[in-house]
VEXRONU-454265 format. One record per residue (C-alpha): residue in three letters; x, y, z negated. Coordinates in steps of 0.2 Angstrom, whole numbers, plus 2048, in hexadecimal, padded with zeros to 3 digits. Each point is the difference from the previous one (the first is absolute). Example, Ala and Ser with C-alpha at 12.3 -4.5 7.8 and 13.67 -1.06 7.14 Angstrom:
<pts>
+------+------+-------+-----+
! code ! east ! north !  up !
+------+------+-------+-----+
!  Ala !  83E !   7EA ! 7D9 !
!  Ser !  806 !   811 ! 803 !
+------+------+-------+-----+
</pts>
This chain:
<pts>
+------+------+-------+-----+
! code ! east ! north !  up !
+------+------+-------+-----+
!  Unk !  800 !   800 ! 800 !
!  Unk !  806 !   812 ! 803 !
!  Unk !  808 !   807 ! 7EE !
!  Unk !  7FE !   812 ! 7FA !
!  Unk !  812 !   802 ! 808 !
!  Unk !  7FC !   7FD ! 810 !
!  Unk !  7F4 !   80D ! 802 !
!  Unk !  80E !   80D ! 7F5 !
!  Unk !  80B !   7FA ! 810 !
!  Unk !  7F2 !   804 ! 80F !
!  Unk !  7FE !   811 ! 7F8 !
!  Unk !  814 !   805 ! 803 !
!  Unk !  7FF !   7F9 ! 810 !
!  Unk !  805 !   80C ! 80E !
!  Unk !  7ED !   806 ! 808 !
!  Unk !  801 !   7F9 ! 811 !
!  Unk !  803 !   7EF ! 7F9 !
!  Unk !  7F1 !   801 ! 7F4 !
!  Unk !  7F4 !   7FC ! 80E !
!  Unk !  808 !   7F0 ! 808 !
!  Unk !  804 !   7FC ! 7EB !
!  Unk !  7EE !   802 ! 7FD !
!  Unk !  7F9 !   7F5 ! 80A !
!  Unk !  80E !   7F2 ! 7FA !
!  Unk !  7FC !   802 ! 7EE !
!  Unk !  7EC !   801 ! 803 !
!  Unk !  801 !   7F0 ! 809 !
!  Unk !  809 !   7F8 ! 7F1 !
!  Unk !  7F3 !   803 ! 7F3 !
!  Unk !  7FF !   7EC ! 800 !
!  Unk !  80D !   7F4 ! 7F5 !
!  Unk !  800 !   7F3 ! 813 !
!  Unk !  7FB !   7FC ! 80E !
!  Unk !  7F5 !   7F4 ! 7F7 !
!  Unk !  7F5 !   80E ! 7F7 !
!  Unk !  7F1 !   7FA ! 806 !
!  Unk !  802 !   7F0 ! 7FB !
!  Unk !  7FE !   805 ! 7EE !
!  Unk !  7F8 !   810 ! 7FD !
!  Unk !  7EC !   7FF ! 804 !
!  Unk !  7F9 !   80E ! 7F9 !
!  Unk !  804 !   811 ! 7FF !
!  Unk !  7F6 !   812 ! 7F7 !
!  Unk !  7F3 !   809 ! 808 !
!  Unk !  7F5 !   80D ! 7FD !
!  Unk !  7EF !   7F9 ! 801 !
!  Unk !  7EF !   805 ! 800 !
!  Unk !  7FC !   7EE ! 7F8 !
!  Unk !  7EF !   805 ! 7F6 !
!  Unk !  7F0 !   80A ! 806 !
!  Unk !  802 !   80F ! 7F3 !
!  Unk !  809 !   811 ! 802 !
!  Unk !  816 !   7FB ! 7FF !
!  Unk !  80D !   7F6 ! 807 !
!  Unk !  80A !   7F3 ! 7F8 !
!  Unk !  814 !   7F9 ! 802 !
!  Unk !  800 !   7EE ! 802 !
!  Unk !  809 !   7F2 ! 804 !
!  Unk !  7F9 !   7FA ! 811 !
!  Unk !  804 !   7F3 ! 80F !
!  Unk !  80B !   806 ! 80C !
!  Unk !  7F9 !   803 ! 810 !
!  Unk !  803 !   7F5 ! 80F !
!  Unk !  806 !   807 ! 80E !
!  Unk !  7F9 !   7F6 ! 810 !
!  Unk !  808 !   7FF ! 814 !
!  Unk !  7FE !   811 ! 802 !
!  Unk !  802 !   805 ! 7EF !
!  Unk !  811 !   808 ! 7F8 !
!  Unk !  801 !   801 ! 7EE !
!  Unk !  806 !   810 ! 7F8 !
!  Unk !  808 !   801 ! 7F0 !
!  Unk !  7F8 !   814 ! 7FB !
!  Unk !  80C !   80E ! 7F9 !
!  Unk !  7F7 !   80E ! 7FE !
!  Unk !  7ED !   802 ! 802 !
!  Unk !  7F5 !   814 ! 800 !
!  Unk !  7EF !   802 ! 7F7 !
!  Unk !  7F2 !   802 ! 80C !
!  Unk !  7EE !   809 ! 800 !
!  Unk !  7F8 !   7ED ! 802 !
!  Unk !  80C !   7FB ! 7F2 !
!  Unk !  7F8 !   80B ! 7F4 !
!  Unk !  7EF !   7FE ! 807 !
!  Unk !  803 !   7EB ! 7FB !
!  Unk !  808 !   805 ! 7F0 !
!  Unk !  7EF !   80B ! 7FA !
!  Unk !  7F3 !   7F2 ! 80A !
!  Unk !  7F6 !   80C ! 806 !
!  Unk !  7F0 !   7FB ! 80C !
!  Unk !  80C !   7FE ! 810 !
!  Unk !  80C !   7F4 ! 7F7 !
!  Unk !  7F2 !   7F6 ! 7FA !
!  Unk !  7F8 !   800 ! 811 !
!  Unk !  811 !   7FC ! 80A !
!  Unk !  80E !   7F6 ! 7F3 !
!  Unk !  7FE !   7EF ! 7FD !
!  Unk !  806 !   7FA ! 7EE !
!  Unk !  810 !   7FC ! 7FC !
!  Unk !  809 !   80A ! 80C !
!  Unk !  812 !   805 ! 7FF !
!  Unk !  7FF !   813 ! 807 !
!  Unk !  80D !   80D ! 808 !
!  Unk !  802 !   803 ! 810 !
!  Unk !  80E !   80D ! 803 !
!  Unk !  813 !   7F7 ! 7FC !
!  Unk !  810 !   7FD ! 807 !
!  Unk !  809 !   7F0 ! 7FF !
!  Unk !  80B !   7F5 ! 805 !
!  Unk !  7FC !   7F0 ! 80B !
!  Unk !  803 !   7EE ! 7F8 !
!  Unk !  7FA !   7F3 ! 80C !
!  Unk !  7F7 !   800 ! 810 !
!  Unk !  7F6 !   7F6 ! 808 !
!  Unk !  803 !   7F2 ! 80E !
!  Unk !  7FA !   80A ! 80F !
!  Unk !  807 !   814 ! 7F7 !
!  Unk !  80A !   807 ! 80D !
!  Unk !  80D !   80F ! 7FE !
!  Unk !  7FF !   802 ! 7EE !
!  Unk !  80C !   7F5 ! 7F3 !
!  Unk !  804 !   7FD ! 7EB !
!  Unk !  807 !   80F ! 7FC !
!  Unk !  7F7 !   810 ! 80C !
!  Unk !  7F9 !   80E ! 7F7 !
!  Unk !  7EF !   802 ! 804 !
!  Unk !  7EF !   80B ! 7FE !
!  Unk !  7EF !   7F9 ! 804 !
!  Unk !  7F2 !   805 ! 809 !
!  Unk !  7F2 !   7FC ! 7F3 !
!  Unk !  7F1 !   7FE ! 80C !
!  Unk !  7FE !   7F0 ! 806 !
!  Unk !  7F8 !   800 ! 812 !
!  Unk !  7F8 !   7EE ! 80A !
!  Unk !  809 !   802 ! 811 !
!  Unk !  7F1 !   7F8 ! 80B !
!  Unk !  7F4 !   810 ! 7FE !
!  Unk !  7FF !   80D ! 80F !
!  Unk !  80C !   80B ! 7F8 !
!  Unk !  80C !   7F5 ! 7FA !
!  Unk !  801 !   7FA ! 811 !
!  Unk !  801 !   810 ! 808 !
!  Unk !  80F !   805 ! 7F6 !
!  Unk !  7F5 !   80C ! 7F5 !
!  Unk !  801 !   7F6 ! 7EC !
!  Unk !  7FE !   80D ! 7F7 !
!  Unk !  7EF !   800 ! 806 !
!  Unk !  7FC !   7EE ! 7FC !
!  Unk !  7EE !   7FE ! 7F9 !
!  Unk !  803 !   7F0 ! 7F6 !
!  Unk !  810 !   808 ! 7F7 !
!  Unk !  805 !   7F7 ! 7ED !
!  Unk !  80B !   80D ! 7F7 !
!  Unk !  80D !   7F8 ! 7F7 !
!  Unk !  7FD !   801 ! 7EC !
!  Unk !  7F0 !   803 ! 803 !
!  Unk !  7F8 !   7EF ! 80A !
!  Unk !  810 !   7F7 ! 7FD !
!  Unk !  80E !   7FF ! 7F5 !
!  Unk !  80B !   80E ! 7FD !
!  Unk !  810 !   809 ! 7FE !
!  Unk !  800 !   805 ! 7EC !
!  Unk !  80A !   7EF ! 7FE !
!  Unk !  812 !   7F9 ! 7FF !
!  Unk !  7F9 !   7FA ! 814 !
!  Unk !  7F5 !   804 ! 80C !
!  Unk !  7FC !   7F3 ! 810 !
!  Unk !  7FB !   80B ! 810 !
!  Unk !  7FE !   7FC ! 814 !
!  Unk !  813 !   803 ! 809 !
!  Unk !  7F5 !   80A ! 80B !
!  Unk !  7FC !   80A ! 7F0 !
!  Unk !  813 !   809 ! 7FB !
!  Unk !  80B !   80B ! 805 !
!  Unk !  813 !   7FF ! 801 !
!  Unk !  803 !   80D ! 7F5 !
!  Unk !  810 !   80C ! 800 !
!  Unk !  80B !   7FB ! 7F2 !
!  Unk !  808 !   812 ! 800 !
!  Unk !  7ED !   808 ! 7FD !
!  Unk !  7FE !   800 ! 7E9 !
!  Unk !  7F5 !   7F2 ! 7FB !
!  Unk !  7F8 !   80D ! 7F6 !
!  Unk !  7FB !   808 ! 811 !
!  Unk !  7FC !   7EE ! 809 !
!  Unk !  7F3 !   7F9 ! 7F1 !
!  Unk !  7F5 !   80F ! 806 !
!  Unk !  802 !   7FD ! 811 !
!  Unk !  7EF !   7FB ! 800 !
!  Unk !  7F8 !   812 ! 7FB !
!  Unk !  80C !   809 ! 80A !
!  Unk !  7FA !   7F5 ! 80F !
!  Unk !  7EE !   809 ! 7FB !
!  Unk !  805 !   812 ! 7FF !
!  Unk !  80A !   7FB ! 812 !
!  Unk !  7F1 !   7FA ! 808 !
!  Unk !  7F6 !   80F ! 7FB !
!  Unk !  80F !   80C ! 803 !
!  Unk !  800 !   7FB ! 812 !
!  Unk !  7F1 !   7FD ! 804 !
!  Unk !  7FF !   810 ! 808 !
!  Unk !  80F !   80C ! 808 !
!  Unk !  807 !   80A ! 7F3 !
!  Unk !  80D !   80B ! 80A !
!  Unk !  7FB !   812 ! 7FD !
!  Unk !  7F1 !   7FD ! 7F6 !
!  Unk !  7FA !   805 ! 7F0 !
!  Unk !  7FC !   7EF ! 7F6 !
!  Unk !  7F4 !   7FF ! 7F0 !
!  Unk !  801 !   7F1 ! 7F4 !
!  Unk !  7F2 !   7FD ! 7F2 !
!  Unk !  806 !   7F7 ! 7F3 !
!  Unk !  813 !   802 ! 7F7 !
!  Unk !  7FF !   7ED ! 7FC !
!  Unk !  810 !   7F7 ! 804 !
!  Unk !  7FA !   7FB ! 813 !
!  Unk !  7FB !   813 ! 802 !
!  Unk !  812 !   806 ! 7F9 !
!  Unk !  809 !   7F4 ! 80B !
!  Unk !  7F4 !   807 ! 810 !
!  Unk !  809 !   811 ! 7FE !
!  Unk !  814 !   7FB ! 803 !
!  Unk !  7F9 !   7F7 ! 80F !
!  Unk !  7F6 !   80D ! 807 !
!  Unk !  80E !   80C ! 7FE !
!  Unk !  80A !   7F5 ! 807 !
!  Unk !  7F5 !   7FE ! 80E !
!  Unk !  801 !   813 ! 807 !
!  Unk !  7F1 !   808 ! 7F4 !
!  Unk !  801 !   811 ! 7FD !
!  Unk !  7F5 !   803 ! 7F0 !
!  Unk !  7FA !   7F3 ! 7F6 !
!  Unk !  7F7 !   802 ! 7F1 !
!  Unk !  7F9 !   7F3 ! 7F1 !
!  Unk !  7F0 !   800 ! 7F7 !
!  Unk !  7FE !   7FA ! 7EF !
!  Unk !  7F9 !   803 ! 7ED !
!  Unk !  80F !   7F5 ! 7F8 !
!  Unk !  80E !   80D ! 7FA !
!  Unk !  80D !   7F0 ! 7FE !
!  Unk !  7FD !   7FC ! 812 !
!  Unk !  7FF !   811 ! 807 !
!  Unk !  811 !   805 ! 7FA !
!  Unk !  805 !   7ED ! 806 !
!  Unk !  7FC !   805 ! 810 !
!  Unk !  807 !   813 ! 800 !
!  Unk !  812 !   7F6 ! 7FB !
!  Unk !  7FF !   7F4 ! 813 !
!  Unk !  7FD !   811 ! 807 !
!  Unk !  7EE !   806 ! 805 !
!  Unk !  800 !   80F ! 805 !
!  Unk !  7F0 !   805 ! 7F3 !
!  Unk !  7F8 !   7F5 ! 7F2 !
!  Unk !  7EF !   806 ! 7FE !
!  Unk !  7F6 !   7FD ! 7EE !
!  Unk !  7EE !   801 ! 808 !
!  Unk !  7F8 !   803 ! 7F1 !
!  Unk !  807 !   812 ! 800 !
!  Unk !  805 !   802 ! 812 !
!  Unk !  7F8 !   800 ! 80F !
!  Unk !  808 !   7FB ! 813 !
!  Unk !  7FA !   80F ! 808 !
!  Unk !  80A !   80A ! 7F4 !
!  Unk !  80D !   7F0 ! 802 !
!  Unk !  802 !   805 ! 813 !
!  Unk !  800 !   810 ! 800 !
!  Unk !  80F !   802 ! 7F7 !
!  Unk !  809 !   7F6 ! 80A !
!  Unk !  7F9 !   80A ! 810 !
!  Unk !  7F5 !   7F5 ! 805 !
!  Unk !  7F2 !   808 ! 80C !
!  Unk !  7F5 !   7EF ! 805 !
!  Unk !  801 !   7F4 ! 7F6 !
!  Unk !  809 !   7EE ! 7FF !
!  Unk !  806 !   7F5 ! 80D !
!  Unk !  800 !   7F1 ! 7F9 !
!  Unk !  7F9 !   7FA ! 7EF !
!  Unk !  805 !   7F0 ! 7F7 !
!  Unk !  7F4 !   7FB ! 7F3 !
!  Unk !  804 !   7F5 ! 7F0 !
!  Unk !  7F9 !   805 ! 7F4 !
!  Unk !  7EE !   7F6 ! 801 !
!  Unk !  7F6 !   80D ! 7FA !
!  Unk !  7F0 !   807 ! 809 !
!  Unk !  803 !   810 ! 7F8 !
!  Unk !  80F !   802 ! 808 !
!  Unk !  7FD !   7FB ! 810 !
!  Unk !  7F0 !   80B ! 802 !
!  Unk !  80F !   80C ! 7FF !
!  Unk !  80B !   7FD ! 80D !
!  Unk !  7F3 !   801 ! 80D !
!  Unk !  7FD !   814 ! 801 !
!  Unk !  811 !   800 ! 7FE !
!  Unk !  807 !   7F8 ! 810 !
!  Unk !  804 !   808 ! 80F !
!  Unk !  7F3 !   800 ! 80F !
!  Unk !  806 !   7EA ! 806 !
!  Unk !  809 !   7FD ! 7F2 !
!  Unk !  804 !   7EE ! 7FC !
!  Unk !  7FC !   7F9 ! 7EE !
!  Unk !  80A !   7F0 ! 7FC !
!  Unk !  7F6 !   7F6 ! 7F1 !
!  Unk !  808 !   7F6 ! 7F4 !
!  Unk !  7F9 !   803 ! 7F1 !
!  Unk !  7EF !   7F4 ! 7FC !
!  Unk !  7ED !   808 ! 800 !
!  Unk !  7F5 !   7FB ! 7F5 !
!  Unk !  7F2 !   7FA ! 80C !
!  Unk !  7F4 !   80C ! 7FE !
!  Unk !  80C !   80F ! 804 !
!  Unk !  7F8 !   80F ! 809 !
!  Unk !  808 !   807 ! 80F !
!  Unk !  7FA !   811 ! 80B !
!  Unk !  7FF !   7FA ! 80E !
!  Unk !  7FA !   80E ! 80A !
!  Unk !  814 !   806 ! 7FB !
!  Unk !  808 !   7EE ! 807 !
!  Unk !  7F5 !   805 ! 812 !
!  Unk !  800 !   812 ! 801 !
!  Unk !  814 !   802 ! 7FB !
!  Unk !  803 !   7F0 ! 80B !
!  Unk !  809 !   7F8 ! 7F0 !
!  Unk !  80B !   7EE ! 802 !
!  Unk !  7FD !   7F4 ! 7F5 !
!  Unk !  80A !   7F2 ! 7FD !
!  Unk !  7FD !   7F0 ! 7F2 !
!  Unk !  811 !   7F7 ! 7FB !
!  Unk !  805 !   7F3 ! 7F8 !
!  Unk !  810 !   7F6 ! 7FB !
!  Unk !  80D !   803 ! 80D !
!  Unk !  802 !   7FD ! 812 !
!  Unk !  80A !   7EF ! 802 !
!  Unk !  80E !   803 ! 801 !
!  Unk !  802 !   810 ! 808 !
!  Unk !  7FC !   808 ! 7EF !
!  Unk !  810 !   7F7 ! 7FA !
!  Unk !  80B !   802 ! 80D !
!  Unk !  7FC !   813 ! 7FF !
!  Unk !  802 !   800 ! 7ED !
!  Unk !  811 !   7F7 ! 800 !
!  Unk !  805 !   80F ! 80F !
!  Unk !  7FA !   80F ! 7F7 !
!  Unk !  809 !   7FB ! 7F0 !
!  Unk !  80F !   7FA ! 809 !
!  Unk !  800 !   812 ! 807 !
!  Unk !  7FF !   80A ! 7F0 !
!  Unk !  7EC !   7FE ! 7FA !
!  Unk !  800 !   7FF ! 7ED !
!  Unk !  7F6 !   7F9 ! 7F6 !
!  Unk !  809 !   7FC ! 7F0 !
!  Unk !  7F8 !   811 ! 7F2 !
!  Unk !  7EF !   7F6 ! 803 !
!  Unk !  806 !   7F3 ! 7F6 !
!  Unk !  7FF !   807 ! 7EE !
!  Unk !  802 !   7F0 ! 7F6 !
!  Unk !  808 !   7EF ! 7FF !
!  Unk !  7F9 !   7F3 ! 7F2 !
!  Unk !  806 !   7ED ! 800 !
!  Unk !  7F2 !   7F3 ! 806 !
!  Unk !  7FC !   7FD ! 7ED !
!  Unk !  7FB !   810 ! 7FD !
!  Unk !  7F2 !   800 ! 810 !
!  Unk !  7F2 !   806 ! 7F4 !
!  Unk !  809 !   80E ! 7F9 !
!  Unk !  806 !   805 ! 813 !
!  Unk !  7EB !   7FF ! 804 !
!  Unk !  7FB !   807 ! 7F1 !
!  Unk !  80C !   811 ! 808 !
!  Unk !  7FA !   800 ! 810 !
!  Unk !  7EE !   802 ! 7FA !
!  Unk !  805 !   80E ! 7F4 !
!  Unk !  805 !   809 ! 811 !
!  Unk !  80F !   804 ! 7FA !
!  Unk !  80E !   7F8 ! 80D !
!  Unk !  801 !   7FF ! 810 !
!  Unk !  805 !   7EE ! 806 !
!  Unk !  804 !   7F3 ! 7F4 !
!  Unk !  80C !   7F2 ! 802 !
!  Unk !  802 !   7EE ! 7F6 !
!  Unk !  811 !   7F7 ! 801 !
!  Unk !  800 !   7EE ! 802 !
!  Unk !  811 !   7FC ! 803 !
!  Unk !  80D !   7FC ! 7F3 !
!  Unk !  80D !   80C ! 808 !
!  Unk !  801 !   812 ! 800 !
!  Unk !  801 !   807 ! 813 !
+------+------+-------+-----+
</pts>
């Protein structure tokens, strides 16, 4: 087993060794090659009882079939749906069968692959994508799986990555890049939702309003600067996540309860309103707003989930000639691949991650999130400091 010295010796290691060391020292987390011949189980985080909570227990490891690779998980990031299993409200009753291990955004390193895998080994650092598509429906077929009707979301309809492993389809991860932080990688897939809503819509030029400062809509702003935007400005009524989102470098954080975007736009000189609009924020309220704030065919990218019943004006959508667009997950895996450019090109990411707690300590990490004071959350499962 790796000793506390040898992680004293990777940290005086020269930095352009550390990647290719990394990935050595991951794939060592095993005493032999004959690791699974003995250890059977492993710890999870698991919705196992039909109450509010989540437990860590001692569960089988998962099987990774032909097409399957088996990941052994370093880092994982708390997610919306995480918090919403953790609280069981009405749509985790209605949509997570009990016990379910849960988690869905992690990095890892792959153990074993399956007879038919192709291209990946033991040993590749990888990040999944957590929706889990059929391949026979018309848009699978058509290249479009993003837009697969009969999707299962991994943590969600099948077991997840808030474990020691995670089994997923070959067809389901990314190569990552060992020289991007794991930090950054176990929350590549949130980024991979604030890049999808990013560039939905060209941004060169325009002025660009996101609703909602949580950590999807703080990672969105990087990436729309990053993009070409000229202005872009963030809603919010969190202070915490307002000034999160003024340190990535919006241009204005605006507290709605005491400002208002007309005033917002006219102190940045702004004579017609937004170009663009990102909402994440969920909130009717908020999006009732954005509509008589959008330039004459502006385009409104929405993230953020309505309740069912949310009003729209739509005499505003027809008469102002307004685009909008529904998404979801990311685009496989052009999302990806633009993800992995944009930060190999300078995007960062890395002040939306405010805290790091050992997997242990999950429900204190939760217990955070839901106070709203943080920005993403991250739990270490690996037995090495990286």
């Amino acid at each position: 087993m790796l000793q506390k010295a040898d992680a004293i010796a990777y940290r005086t290691v020269a930095p352009g060794e550390k990647a290719r060391i990394k990935l050595f020292l991951l794939s060592c987390f095993h005493d032999s090659p004959n690791f699974f011949l003995v250890q059977k189980t492993m710890q999870a985080v698991v919705k196992s009882r039909a109450k509010p909570g989540l437990w860590l227990e001692e569960v089988p490891i998962p099987k990774a079939g032909a097409d399957d690779l088996l990941i052994r998980v370093v880092k994982t990031s708390i997610c919306g749906t995480d918090v919403h299993i953790y609280n069981w409200d009405a749509w985790a009753q209605k949509t997570i069968p009990v016990p379910m291990t849960i988690g869905h955004e992690f990095v890892g390193v792959v153990d074993l692959v399956g007879d038919h895998v192709k291209g990946f080994a033991p040993g590749d650092l990888v990040v999944g994508e957590g929706h889990i598509t059929c391949g026979h429906c018309r848009n699978c077929l058509a290249g479009r799986r993003h837009l697969c009707p009969n999707t299962q979301g991994v943590g969600v309809n099948r077991p997840g990555a808030w474990a020691e492993f995670v089994a997923i389809p070959q067809s389901n991860a990314w190569h990552a890049d060992p020289s991007i932080p794991l930090d950054v990688l176990s929350c590549f897939d949130p980024l991979g939702n604030a890049v999808h809503t990013a560039l939905s819509f060209d941004l060169v030029g325009e002025d660009v309003l996101i609703t909602g400062a949580g950590p999807i809509g703080c990672m969105a702003v990087p990436i729309c600067k990053q993009a070409g935007a000229r202005h872009v400005i963030i809603t919010d009524i969190n202070p915490y996540r307002l000034e999160l989102a003024r340190k990535i470098g919006v241009n204005l954080a605006l507290d709605v309860r005491a400002e208002k975007l007309a005033d917002a736009m006219q102190t940045l000189g702004m004579k017609e309103g937004f170009d663009v609009a990102l909402e994440m924020s969920g909130s009717p309220k908020v999006f009732a707003d954005i509509l008589p704030n959008m330039f004459h065919g502006g385009k409104i990218a929405l993230l953020g989930i309505m309740p069912g019943s949310a009003a729209i004006d739509w005499n505003l959508v027809v008469f102002n000639q307004l685009t909008i667009k529904g998404i979801y997950g990311r685009e496989m895996y052009e999302t990806w691949y633009k993800m992995t450019a944009l930060i190999q090109s300078g995007l960062d990411i890395s002040p939306v991650i405010t805290h790091r707690f050992p997997y242990k300590e999950f429900r204190e990490a939760i217990e955070l999130m839901k106070a709203g004071n943080s920005g993403k959350i991250l739990l270490d499962w690996s037995t090495l400091s990286s």
